[in-house]
Structures are given as C-alpha cells and as structure tokens.
C-alpha positions in Angstrom: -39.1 64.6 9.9 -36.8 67.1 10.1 -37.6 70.6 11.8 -37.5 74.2 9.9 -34.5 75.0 11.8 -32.4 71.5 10.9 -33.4 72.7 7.4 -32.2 76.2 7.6 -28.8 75.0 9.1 -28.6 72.3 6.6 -29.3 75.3 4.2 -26.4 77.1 5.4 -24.1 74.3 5.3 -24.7 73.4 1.8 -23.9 77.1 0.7 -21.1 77.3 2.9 -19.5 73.8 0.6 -20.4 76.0 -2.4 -18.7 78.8 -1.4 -15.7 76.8 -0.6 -16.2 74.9 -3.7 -15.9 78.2 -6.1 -12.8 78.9 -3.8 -11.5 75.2 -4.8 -12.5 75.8 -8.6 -10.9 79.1 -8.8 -7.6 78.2 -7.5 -7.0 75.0 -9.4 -8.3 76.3 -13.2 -5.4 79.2 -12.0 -2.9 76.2 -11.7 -4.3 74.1 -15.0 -3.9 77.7 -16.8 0.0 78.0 -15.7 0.5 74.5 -16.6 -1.3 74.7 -20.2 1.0 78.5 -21.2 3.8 76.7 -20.1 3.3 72.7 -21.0 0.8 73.7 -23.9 -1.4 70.8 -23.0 -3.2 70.6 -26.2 -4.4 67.4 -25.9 -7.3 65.5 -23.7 -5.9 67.5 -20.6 -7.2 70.8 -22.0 -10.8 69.1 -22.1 -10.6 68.9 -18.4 -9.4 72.5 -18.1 -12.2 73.5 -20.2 -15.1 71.6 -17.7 -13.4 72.9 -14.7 -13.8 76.5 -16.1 -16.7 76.2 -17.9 -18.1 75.2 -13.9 -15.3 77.9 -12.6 -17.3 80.5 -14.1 -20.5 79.3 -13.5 -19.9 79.0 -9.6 -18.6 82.7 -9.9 -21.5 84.5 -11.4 -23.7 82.6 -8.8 -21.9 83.8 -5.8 -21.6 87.4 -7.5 -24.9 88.0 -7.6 -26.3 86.6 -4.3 -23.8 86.4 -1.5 -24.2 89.9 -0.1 -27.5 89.1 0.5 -27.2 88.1 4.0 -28.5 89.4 6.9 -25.7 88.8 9.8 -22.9 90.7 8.0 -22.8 94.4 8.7 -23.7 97.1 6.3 -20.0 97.7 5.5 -19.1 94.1 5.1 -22.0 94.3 2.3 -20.9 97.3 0.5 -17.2 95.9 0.4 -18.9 92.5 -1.1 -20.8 94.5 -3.6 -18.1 96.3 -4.5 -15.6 93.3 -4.8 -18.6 91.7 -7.4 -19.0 94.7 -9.3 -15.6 95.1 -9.9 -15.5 91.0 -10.8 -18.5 91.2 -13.1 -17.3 94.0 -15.1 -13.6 92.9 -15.7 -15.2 89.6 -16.6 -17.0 91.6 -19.2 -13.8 92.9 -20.5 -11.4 89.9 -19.7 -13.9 87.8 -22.7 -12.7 90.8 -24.9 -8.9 90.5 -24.1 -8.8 86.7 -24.0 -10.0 87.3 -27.8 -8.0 90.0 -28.7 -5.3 88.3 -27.9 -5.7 85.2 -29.5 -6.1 87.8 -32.6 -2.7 89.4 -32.1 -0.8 86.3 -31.7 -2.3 84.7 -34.9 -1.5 87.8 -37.1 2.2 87.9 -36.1 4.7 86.0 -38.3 7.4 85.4 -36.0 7.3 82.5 -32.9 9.4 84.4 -30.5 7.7 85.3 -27.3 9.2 88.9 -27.4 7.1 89.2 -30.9 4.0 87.6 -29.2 4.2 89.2 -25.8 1.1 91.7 -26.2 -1.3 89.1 -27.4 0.0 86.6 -24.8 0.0 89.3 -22.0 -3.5 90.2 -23.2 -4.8 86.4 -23.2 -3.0 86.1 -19.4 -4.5 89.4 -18.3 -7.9 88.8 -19.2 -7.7 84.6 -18.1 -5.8 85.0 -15.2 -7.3 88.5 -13.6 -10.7 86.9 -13.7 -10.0 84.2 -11.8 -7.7 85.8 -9.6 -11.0 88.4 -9.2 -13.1 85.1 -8.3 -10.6 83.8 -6.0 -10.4 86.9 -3.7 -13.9 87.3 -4.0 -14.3 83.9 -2.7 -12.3 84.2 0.1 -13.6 87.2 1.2 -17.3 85.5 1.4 -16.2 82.2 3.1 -15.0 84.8 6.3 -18.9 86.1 5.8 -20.9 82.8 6.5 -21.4 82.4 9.9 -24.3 79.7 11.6 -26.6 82.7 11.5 -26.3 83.4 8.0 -29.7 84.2 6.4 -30.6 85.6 3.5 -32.5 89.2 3.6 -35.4 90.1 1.4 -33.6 92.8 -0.2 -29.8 94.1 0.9 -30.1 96.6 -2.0 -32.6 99.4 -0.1 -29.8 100.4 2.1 -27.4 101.9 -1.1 -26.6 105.4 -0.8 -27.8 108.0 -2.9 -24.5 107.9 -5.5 -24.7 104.2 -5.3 -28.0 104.3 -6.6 -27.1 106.6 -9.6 -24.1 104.5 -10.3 -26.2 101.4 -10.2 -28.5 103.3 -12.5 -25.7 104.2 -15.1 -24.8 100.5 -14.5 -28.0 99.1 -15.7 -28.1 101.5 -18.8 -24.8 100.2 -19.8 -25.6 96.4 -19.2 -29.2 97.4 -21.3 -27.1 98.7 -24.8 -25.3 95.6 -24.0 -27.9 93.1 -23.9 -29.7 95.3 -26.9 -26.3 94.7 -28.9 -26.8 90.9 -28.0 -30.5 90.9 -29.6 -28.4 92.7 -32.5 -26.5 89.8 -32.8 -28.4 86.9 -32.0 -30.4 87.8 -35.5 -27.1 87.4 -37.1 -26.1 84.0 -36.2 -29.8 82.8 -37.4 -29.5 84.1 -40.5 -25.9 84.9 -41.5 -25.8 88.5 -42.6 -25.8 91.8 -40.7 -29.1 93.1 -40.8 -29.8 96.9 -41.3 -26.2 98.1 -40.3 -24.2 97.3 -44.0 -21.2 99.4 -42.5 -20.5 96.5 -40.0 -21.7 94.0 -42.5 -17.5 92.7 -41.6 -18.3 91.6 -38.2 -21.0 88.7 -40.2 -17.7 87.1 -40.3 -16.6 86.6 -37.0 -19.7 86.6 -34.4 -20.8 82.6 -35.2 -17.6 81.5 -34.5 -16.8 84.1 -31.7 -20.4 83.7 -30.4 -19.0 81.4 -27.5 -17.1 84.4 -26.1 -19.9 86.4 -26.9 -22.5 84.2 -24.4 -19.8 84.5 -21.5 -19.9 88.0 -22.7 -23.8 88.8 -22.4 -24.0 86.1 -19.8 -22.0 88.3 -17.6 -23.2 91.2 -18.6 -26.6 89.7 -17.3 -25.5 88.9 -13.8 -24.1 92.5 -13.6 -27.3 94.0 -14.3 -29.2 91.7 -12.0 -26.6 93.0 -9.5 -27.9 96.1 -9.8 -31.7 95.9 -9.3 -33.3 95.5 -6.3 -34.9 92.9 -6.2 -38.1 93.9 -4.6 -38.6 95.4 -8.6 -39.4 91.1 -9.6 -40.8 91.7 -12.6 -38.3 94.0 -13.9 -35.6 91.4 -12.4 -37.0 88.3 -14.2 -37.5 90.1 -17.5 -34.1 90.9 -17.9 -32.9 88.0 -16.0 -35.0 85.7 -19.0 -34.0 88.0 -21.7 -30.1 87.9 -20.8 -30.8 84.1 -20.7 -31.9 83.7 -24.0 -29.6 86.3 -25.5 -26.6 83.9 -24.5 -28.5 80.9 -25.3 -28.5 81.7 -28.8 -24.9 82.2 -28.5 -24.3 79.0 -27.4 -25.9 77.1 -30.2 -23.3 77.6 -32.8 -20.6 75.7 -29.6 -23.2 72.7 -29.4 -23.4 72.0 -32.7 -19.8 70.6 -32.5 -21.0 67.6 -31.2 -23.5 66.7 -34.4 -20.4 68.1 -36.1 -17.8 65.7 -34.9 -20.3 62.9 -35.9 -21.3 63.9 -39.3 -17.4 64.7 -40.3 -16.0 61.5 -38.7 -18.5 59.8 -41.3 -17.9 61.0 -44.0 -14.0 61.3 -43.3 -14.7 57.5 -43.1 -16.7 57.1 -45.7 -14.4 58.7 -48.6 -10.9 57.8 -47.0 -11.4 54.3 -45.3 -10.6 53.5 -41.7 -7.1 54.2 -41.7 -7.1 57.5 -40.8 -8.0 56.4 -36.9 -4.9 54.3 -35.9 -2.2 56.8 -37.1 1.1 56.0 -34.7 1.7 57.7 -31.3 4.9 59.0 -32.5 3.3 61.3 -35.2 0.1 61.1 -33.8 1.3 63.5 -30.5 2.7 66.2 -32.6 -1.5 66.7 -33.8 -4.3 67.7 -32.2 -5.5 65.0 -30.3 -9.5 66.1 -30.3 -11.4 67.8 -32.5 -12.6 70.7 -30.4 -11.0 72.4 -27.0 -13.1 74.4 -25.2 -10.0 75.8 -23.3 -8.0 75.9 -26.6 -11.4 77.9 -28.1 -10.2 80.6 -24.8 -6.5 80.1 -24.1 -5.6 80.0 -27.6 -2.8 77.4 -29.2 -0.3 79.4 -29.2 3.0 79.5 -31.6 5.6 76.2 -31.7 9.0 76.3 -33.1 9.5 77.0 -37.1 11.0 79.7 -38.8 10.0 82.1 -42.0 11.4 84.1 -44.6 9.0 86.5 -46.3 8.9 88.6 -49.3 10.6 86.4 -51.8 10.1 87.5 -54.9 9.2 84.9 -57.8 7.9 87.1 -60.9 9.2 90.5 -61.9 6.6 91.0 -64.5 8.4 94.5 -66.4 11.1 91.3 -67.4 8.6 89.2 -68.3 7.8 90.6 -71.9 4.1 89.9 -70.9 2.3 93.5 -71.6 -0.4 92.8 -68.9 1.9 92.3 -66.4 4.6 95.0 -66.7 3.8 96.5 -63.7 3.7 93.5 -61.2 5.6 91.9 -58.9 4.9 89.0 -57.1 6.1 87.2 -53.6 5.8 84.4 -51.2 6.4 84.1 -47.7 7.6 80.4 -46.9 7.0 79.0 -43.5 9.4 75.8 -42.4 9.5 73.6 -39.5 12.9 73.9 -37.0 13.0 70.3 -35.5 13.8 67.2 -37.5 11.4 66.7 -40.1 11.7 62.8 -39.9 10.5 63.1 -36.4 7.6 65.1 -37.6 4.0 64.0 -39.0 4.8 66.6 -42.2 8.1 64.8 -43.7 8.4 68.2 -45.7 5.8 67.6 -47.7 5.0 71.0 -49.2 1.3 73.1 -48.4 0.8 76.0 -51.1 -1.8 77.7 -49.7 -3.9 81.0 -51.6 -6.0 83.7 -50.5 -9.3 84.9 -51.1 -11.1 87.7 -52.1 -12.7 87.1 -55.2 -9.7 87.6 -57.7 -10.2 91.4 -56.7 -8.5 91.9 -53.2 -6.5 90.7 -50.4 -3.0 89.6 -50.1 -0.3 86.7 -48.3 0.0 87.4 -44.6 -2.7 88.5 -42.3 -5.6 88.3 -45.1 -4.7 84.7 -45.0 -5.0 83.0 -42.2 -1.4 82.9 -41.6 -1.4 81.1 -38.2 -2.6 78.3 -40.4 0.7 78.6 -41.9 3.1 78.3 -39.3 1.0 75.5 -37.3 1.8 73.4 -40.7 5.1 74.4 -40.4 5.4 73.5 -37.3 4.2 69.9 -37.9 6.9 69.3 -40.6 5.3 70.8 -43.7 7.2 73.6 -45.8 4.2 76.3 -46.5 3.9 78.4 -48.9 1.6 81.6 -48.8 1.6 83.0 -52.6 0.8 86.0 -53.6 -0.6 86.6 -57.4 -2.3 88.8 -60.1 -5.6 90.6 -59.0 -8.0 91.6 -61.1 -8.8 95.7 -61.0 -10.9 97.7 -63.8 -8.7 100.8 -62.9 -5.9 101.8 -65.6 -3.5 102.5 -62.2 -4.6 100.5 -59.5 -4.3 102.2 -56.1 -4.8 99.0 -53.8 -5.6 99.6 -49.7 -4.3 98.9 -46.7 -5.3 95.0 -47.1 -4.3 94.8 -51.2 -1.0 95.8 -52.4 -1.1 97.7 -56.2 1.6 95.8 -57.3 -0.3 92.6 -57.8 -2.5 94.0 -59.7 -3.7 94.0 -62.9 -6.5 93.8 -66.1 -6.3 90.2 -65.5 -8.5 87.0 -66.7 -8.6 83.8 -65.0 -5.8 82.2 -67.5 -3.7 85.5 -66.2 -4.0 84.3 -62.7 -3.3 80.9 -63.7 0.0 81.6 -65.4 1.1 83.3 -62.3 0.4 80.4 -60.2 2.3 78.7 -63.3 5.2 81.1 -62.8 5.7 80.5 -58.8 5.2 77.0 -59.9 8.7 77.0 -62.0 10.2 79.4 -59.4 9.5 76.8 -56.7 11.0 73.5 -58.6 14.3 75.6 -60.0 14.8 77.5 -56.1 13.7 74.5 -54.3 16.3 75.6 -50.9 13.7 75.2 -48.7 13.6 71.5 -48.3 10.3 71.0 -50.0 8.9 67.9 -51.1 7.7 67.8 -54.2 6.2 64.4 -54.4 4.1 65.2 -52.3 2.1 68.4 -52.8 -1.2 69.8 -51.3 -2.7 72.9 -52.3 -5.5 75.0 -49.9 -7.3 78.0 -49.8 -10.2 79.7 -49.1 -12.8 81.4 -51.4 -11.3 82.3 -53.9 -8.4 80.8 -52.8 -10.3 77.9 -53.1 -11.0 78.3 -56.7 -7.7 78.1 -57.3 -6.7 75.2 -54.9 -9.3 73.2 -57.1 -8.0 74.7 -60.2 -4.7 74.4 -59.8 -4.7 70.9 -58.7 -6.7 69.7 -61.6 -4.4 71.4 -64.2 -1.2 69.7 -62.9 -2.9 66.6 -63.0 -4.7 67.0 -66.7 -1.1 68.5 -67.5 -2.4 69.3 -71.2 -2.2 73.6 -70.1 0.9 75.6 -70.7 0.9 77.5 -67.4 3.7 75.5 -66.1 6.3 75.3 -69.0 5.7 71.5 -69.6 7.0 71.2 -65.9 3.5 69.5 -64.7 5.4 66.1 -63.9 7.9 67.5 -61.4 5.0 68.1 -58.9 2.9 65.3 -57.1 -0.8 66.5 -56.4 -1.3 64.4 -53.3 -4.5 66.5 -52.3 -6.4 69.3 -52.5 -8.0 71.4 -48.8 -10.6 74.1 -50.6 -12.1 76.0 -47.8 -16.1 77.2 -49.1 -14.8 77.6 -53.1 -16.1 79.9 -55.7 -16.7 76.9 -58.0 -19.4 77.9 -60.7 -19.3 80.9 -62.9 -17.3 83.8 -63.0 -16.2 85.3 -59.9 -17.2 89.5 -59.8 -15.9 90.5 -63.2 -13.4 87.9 -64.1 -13.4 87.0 -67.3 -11.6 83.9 -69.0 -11.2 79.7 -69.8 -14.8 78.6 -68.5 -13.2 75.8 -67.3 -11.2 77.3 -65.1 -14.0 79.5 -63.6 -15.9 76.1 -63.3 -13.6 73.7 -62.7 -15.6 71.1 -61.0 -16.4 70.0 -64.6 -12.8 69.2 -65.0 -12.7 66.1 -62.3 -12.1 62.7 -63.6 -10.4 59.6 -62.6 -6.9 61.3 -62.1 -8.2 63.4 -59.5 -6.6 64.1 -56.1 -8.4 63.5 -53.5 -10.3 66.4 -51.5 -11.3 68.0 -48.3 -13.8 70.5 -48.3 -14.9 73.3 -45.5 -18.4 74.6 -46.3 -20.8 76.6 -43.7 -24.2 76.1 -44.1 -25.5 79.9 -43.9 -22.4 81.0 -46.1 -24.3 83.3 -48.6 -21.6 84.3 -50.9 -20.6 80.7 -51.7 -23.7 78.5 -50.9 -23.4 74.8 -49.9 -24.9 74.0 -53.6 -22.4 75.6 -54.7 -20.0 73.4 -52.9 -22.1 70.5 -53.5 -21.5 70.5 -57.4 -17.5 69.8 -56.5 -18.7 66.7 -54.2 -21.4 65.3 -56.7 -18.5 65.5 -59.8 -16.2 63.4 -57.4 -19.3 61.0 -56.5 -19.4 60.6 -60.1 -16.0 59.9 -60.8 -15.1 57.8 -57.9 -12.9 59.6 -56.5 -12.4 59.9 -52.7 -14.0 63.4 -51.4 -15.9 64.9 -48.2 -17.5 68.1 -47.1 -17.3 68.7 -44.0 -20.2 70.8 -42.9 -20.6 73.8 -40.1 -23.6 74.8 -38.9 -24.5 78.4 -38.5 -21.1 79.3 -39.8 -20.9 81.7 -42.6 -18.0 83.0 -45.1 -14.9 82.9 -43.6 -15.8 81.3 -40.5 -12.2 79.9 -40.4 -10.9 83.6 -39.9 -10.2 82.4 -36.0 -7.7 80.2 -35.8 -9.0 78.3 -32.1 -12.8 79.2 -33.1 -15.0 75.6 -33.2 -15.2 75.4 -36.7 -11.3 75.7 -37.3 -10.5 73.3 -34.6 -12.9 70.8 -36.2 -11.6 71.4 -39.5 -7.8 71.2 -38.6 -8.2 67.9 -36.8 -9.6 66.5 -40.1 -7.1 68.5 -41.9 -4.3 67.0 -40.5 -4.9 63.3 -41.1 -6.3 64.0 -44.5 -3.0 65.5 -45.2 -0.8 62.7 -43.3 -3.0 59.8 -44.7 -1.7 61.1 -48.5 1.4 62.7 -48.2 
C-alpha cells in the first residue's frame, strides 16, 4: 500500500505531465492554426484542430485558475503568475469577440483579395493566435514553478495587497454583469425571442448560432472571476463557480444538437433524393466541404477562395418602362463568378439566383444577403446572382435606410414584384456574358426571399404567367434552396395573386425538386408554416426535405461558419450537384 508521501509525489508528478501537456497543446494548435490560414484545411483535418483546441482551451483555464496556488514558489513568483493568468483570462474574454468579429468582416466584404480582407483576417489571427500564444507563455512560466516540493496552499490569495484587492473587487463586478448578461441570454436560446429588452430584439438573430462563442465567452469569464475570490469564501466560490457552469451549459446545447442534426438531415436527404448523393467523385467531391460541421471552421472561419464580381449592373430602368408604378425605380444585380476552369469545378456554371428577405418591405443585395454565400458558390463553379427588386412602402416618396435603398421601392403588389423578377429574368437570357447556364438553374433565398425562390420556380415551370415575356422555356428549373419561407398569406401589407402569396398550393408533378432550411423556434415563419410546402410535395410526389435546426430562430443562417450554416451548406451543395 502505498504511503501518503509516494501519493503526494505521485501527485506532483501527474500535475507536472499536465502542465507540460497544456505546454504541448498550446504549441501545436499554434502550428495547425498556421497550416489551416495558409493550406485552408477545410476538410477532416480541421476536426482534429477543433479537438485539439477544444482540449487546448480546456487545459488553459484549468492551469489559470489553480497553478499559483502553491506553496514553494515565493510571493513574487505568485503575483507574476497571477498576473500572467489575469491578463490570459481576460484577453480570452475578448479574443472570443475578435475571432467573431472577424469572421463578420470577412463575410460582408465583396472582394477576395487579402488586402480587402486584412482587418477581419487580422482580427480572426489576433484574437486565435494571442490566446494561445498567452497560454503558451503562461505554460512555460509554470513548468519553471513545479519543483519536488510543490504543494498546494490553502489559500495564496490572503497575501494580495491592498490595490490588488480593489482591483480584484472591480474584477468580480465586471465578471458578475457578465455572467448576469449570460442569464440574459440563456432565456433567449430557450425560447427564441429577446425578452423585456425590444430595442435589442436584433441580437434574437445571432446568439443561437453564436452561442458556442458565447459559452467560451462566459466560460472564461467564469474562471476569471473564480480567480479572483479567495477561496476560503467556498460558498461564494461554488455558487458562482455552478452558476458560470450552467450559464455556458446552456450555450452549449444549440453546438450538440449537431449531432441529432446530421442524423435527421442525412435521412431525409436520403429519403427524398436516393443514395446517390453519398458517392459523388473525389475530383468534385474536394472542392466541397467534406463534413457537415467544423468546430475550428465554426472559430477560424472559411475564409474567401478565388472568384471575381461585378456589382451594380443595372437590369430595369423603370422611368423607360412606361409602367406608372415603377417610374421611379431602378433595379441591379451584383453577379459573382468562379476564376478557375469551371469544367474542373463541381458548379459547371450552372447559375444560383439567389433573393433577399425582409418581408417585401426592406433589405437589399449585398450585406443584407448573406453575400459570403455568394461568392463560396462562385467559387465552386456556379455564376450567382444576388438580385435586387421592387419593395413594397405605403409612403408616397419612400425615404429607405441605411440597409434599404429608395430606389427599389414602390406601391407594389406581389404580381409587381413578380414582374421584376420577370424583367431580370429577360435581362439575364438577352446579356447572358457571364457564362451562365441556363439549363440548369437554382433559385434560393431566405424569408421572403424564400417566397419568392418558391414562387418564382413554380411559375417558370407552370409557364402559363406573363412575367417573363413568353421566355419561360429558355430557363431550366433544376431546384429550388428556400431558407424558412413566408409561404401562407400575405406577407405585412402585400397585397396581390393569392397564389403567389401562397404558392405551396401551386406544386404539382412538374415541380422542381426542394431543399428547405427551417429552425424550430423561428417565430416569424413557424415550422407549420414550412411544413405546408413539404406536405404539398408529399402529395405530389415530388422529391423534397426539410432540414430542421434546433433552437435556431429567423435568420439563423446570418453566420456564414455558425452550426446551422455549415450543416445546411454541406446538404446544399450535393442537392445542387446531384441536379444541376
């Protein structure tokens, strides 16, 4: 049996290897990082950078908030320690914040250039690379602390100087209106909507998807305060050491839920589309995501390949049109193409139109849209089209904001808006420079957008409507990508063709085939809602799937590498492949 004193050196020994350890992990997510900005390993490579950090930071916020507690080292060596993992926790804090907003910035610029991308990239690196760098030192400054006598003290914290203590106490107070911010939104991913605050009701949008940053973010901001109180005070230590717990277990849920996810869409991709889809060839199949969620993707972001775009084109000059209603109008697209040779690409220059939402009323091409989606099509060999077209407004001179240009908008119904899509429509097949495919068209978009995706591709197939001058033939409907679509009755005040406003009543046997993205706590377009499309191509026989999201709301596509996006675009892309 082995003696107390075999136990306490075995003791040591084993937290000496974890020290060393968090040195080991530290160093080599710094080289997988370098390798995946440079090599953009997207694939099964980036799972294993996503376990190593995902254990990386785990190891970190361990020896953060424990290793100065040892009796051998002197009192200076433990203020520099607790200085070094104050400093750590708190750029940790903010390094969750720039790894996010600089995903953001990269997917709202339009060009692919590193020069146009630098701040978002430079934020991404700062916030990645300074917290591990941060662990690393720290690391190697407390592998020079253990010693054979290390033992841990009952509580290093009693000998903090008077200022220390007031800045520990400022400290807490700050990690406190953190943690109470978490409790904020912990309400909001189980139920969807902003509670009390209607000012912020925006942010609904992003914390579910964002909520995995958000758990590193309170998770951290946990440790820090736990740094800071001595822990003679156990109660208060354990109260906010199980409250910060649970605060960033609830923002883990929505990241497990991939897993049922995966499952559930890999059936029912199955299900409506056949096997197929799973043997696609290496050659095209490498230019694709290779798995449907990336932890280290979800953090390091996927970040622009090669294409090219040319914005602003104009397709409708409505004062020329000698349509009364539209006089004041004119409407553009931006057009996103690939670089490389499109034979060697999945895409084959098959042609994406893809519309925004914001029920008929706001919102424009560009940023509003999603418009990374745009160029990563682009990049795979698809010519994208992000179309601008008539917006509804009650207002005799519509003023617009900075999100809705006036010069889209209009007293319009919901055959107006159909005869602009008409109009790009006839644009596109008579100034078809772009290299476009026409046999083989998919139409996307969210909301709205969706609404019109569905709309749009059931009246080039019925081809018995006059929106596109008789030109319904030229254009081959391959399928149609709504993301959560406004599907039954009229959307705000939009008044017009029933059918149009309710177009799942128009599916029959000439239906393309659909994709659908639909969150289950989405509360301006409810799954019902959704369902209705699904059930009409049940009853037809025509090959459709929802894809379902847990805890994700409207818009929960809004972030590009967020877990339901990457789900979504893996299916996406072989939906789109398997038709084309």
């Amino acid at each position: 049996m082995k003696t107390m004193e075999e136990k306490s050196v075995n003791k040591k020994l084993m937290y000496r290897n974890f020290i060393y350890t968090t040195l080991t992990l530290n160093i080599i997510s710094i080289v997988f990082g370098i390798f995946y900005y440079i090599f953009r390993f997207y694939d099964y490579v980036s799972n294993v950078l996503g376990f190593v950090l995902f254990v990386t930071f785990l190891f970190n916020w361990i020896i953060t908030l424990n290793h100065d507690r040892i009796e051998t080292v002197p009192r200076k060596t433990q203020n520099g320690l607790r200085i070094i993992s104050v400093v750590y926790l708190v750029y940790a804090i903010l390094a969750v914040l720039l790894m996010l907003g600089g995903n953001v910035l990269v997917q709202i610029e339009y060009e692919p250039s590193f020069r146009d991308n630098i701040a978002g990239l430079l934020l991404n690196m700062g916030g990645f690379f300074g917290m591990l760098v941060l662990g690393t030192i720290y690391s190697i400054f407390a592998t020079k602390q253990v010693t054979e006598e290390t033992r841990v003290t009952s509580d290093p914290v009693t000998e903090r100087t008077k200022m220390q203590r007031v800045g520990a106490i400022i400290g807490q107070i700050v990690c406190f209106l953190l943690l109470s911010l978490g409790v904020y939104t912990s309400i909001t991913i189980f139920t969807g909507k902003i509670m009390w605050l209607s000012a912020l009701s925006i942010a609904e949008y992003f914390i579910s998807e964002c909520a995995l940053y958000l758990a590193i973010f309170f998770i951290t901001a946990t440790i820090l305060a736990l740094r800071l109180i001595p822990k003679r005070k156990k109660v208060y230590f354990y109260s906010v050491l199980t409250i910060g717990l649970a605060i960033s277990a609830v923002h883990l849920i929505p990241a497990t839920m991939t897993t049922p996810e995966i499952v559930i869409a890999n059936n029912r991709f199955t299900t409506a589309f056949g096997s197929s889809w799973q043997s696609i060839p290496s050659a095209d199949e490498k230019y694709m995501t290779r798995t449907p969620y990336s932890f280290s993707k979800y953090l390091l972001g996927m970040h622009p390949n090669d294409y090219v775009v040319e914005r602003d084109v104009l397709y409708y000059n409505g004062s020329l049109s000698g349509e009364p209603k539209d006089e004041n109008i004119t409407l553009y697209f931006d057009v996103y193409m690939p670089t490389r040779n499109t034979t060697l690409l999945p895409g084959k220059n098959s042609t994406l139109i893809r519309f925004h939402g914001g029920s008929l009323q706001w919102y424009d091409k560009g940023l509003p849209n999603m418009q990374k989606m745009n160029y990563y099509f682009a990049s795979q060999g698809y010519v994208v089209f992000d179309v601008q077209y008539g917006l509804y407004s009650a207002e005799p001179i519509p003023t617009g904001n900075a999100l809705t240009p006036s010069h889209v908008m209009g007293n319009f119904t919901i055959d107006d808006i159909m005869r602009h899509v008409g109009e790009f429509m006839q644009y596109l097949l008579n100034n078809n420079s772009y290299g476009a495919n026409l046999n083989s068209v998919f139409i996307s978009g969210g909301s709205a957008g969706g609404l019109l995706t569905v709309t749009t591709g059931f009246t080039l197939v019925h081809a018995n409507y006059t929106f596109y001058g008789g030109l319904e033939s030229s254009f081959a409907v391959k399928g149609i990508i709504p993301f959560y679509p406004w599907v039954q009755g009229a959307v705000g005040e939009i008044a017009g063709s029933p059918e149009l406003l309710e177009p799942f009543k128009l599916v029959d046997s000439t239906s393309p085939p659909c994709l659908i993205f639909q969150g289950n706590l989405d509360h301006e377009v409810e799954p019902e809602e959704t369902q209705l499309l699904q059930d009409a191509y049940d009853s037809a026989s025509r090959p459709c799937a929802t894809l379902p999201f847990y805890f994700a709301v409207h818009v929960s596509d809004m972030f590009f590498e967020g877990y339901y996006n990457q789900i979504f675009l893996y299916y996406m892309e072989r939906f789109m492949y398997l038709y084309q």
